[in-house]
C-alpha positions as CSV (number, residue, x, y, z in Angstrom):
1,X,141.7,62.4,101.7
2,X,145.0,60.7,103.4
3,X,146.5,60.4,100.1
4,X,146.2,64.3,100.0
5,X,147.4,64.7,103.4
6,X,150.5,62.3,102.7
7,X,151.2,64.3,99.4
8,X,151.2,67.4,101.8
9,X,153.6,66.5,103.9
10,X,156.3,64.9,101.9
11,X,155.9,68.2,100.5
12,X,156.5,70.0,103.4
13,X,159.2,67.8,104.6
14,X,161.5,67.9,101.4
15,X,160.4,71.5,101.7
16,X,161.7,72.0,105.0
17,X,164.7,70.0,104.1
18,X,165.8,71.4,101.1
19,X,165.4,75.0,102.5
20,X,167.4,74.3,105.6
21,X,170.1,73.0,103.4
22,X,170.1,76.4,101.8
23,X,171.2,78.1,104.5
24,X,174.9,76.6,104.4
25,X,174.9,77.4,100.3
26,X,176.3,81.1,102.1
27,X,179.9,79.4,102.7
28,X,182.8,79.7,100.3
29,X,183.8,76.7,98.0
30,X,187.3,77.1,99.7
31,X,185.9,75.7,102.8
32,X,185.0,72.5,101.3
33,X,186.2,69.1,100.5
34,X,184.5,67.7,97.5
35,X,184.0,63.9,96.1
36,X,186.4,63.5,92.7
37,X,182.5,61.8,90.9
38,X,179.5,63.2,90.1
39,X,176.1,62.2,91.9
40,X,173.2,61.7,89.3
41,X,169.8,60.3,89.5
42,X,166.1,60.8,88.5
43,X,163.5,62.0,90.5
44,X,160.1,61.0,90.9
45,X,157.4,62.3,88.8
46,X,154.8,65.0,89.6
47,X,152.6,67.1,88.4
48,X,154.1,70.3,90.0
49,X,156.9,71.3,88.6
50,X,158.0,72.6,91.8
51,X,157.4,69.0,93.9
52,X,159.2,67.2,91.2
53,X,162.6,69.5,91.5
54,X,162.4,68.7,95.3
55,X,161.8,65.2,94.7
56,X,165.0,65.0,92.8
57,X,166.5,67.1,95.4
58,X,165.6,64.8,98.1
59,X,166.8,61.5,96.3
60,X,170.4,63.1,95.1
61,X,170.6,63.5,98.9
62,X,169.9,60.1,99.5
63,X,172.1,58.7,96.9
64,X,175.2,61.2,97.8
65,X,174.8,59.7,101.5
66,X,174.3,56.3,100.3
67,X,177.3,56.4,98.0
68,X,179.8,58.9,99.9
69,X,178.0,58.8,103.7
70,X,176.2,61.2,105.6
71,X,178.1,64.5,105.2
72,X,177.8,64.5,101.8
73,X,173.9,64.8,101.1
74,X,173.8,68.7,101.5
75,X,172.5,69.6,97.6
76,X,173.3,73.4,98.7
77,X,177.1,72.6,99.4
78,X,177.8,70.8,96.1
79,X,179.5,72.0,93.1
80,X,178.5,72.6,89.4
81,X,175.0,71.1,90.3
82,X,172.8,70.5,87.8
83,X,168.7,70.5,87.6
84,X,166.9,69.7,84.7
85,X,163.4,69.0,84.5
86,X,160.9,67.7,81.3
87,X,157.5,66.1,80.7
88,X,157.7,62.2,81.2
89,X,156.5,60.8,77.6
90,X,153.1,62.0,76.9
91,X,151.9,62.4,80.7
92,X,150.7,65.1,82.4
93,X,154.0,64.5,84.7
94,X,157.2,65.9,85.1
95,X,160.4,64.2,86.4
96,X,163.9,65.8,86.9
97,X,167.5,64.7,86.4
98,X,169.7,66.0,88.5
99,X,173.7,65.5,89.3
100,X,176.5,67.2,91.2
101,X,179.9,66.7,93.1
102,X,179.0,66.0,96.3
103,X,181.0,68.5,99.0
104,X,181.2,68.7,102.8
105,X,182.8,70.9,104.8
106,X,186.7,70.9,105.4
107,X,187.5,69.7,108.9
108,X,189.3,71.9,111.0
109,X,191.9,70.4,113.2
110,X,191.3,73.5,115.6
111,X,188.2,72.5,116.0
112,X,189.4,68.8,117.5
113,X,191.5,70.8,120.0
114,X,189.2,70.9,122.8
């Protein structure tokens, strides 16, 4: 039973988070500095397709933090991201590549003025 309710709520958390970084996707590209490499990894496997794309959502993050800091793990605010997901060998489990260039917002020197 706690290994479903674990499951659950890494779900819900890399739910939560990838949907809240959806709401900045709104912005223009104009108002963005972005990182001159691309950001690739794998993602864990699953067997929801769904849970797997979130899972590679979620680590892309961490490694555009990790590799760029902290203002650059926002998957919605990149550019020319890409997500694709297959069966791993002959399981029953999918696993996702995924890769972008990392963006963060432009800082405004107005906004320093205070």
């Amino acid at each position: 039973m706690t290994k479903w309710i674990t499951i659950a709520i890494m779900f819900t958390m890399a739910a939560g988070a990838a949907l809240a970084s959806q709401l900045d996707a709104f912005e223009s590209h104009a108002y963005h500095d972005c990182a001159a490499e691309r950001v690739a990894v794998f993602g864990y496997g699953s067997r929801s397709a769904p849970v797997a794309e979130l899972a590679a959502i979620v680590r892309w993050s961490e490694a555009a933090e990790n590799k760029l800091g902290k203002v650059y793990g926002n998957w919605a605010m990149a550019q020319d991201r890409v997500l694709s997901c297959a069966r791993w060998r002959k399981t029953p489990y999918s696993q996702c590549k995924i890769s972008a260039a990392p963006c963060t917002r432009k800082h405004d020197d107005k906004d320093s003025d205070s």
